[in-house]
N, C-alpha and C positions, 0 to 999 in steps of 0.2 A: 856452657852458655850457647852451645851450636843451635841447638833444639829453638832456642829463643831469639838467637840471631835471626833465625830464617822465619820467624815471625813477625821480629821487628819491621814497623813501618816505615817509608822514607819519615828521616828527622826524628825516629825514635831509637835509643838504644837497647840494646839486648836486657843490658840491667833493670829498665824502666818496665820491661815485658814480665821479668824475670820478677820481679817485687811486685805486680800488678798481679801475677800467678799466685805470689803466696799471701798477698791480701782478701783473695779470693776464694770465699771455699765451695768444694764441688756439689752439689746436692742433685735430691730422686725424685723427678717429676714424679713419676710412678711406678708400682708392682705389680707386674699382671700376671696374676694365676688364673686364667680363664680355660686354661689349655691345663690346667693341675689337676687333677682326680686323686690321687696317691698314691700312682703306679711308677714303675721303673719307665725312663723313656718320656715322661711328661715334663713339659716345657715349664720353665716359670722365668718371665722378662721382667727387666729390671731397666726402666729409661733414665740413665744421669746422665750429666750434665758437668761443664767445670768451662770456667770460663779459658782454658787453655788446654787439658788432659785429661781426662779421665784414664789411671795407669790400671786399677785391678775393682773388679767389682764380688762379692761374697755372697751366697745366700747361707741361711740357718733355717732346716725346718723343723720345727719343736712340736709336740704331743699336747695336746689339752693339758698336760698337767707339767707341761715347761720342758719335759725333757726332752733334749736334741736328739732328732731323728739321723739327721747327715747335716753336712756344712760343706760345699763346694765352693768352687771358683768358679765363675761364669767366662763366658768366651764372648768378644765382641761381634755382633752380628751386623750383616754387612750394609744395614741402615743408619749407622753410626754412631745414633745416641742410645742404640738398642743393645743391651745386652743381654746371652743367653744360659740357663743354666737348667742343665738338663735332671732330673730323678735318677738315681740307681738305684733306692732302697726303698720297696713296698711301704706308703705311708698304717694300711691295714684297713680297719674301720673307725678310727678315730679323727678322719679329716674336719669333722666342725666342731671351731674350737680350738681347733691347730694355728700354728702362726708361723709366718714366714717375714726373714727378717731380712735385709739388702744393707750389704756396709760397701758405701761408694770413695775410692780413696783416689786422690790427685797427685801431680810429680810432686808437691812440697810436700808430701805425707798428711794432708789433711787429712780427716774423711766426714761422709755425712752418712745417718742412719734412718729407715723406714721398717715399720713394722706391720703386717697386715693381719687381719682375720680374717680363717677359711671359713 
């Protein structure tokens, strides 16, 4: 309850922050593959949101024909609602049509999901 103590406002308790978090679930303004061509090294951001934490955000990037290319962890960048997750694996010449998928998860283990087309 520390995490939420130190949230809590005068006259509010930890519990009431703490319940307030998991009534709450986190969700993804937006996916921006703008900076994605389907090379190693190319960015793709992911803006969530929670109204307390946002603890791990996921991308999936899939082939015109569903199958998963890679699946990473994003790393929070230091805009704060901005996360980052960078390419390792040559998407090829299949990028449109491709889908890129973002699972946004919260301290009470919610999560929210966005799917885009390249």
């Amino acid at each position: 309850m520390g995490i939420y103590q130190a949230k809590a406002k005068p006259g509010r308790s930890a519990f009431s922050v703490a319940i307030a978090d998991y009534m709450n679930l986190p969700w993804i303004e937006s996916i921006d593959t703008s900076g994605y061509a389907g090379n190693p090294g190319d960015p793709v951001r992911v803006f969530a949101c929670d109204h307390f934490r946002v603890t791990r955000v996921t991308v999936t990037l899939k082939d015109p024909s569903g199958q998963v290319i890679e699946n990473g962890e994003c790393q929070p960048a230091p805009e704060g609602t901005t996360w980052l997750c960078t390419a390792t694996i040559p998407m090829g010449s299949a990028l449109a049509g491709s889908t890129v998928t973002a699972v946004v998860y919260d301290l009470p283990g919610h999560l929210a999901e966005m799917t885009v087309t390249l």
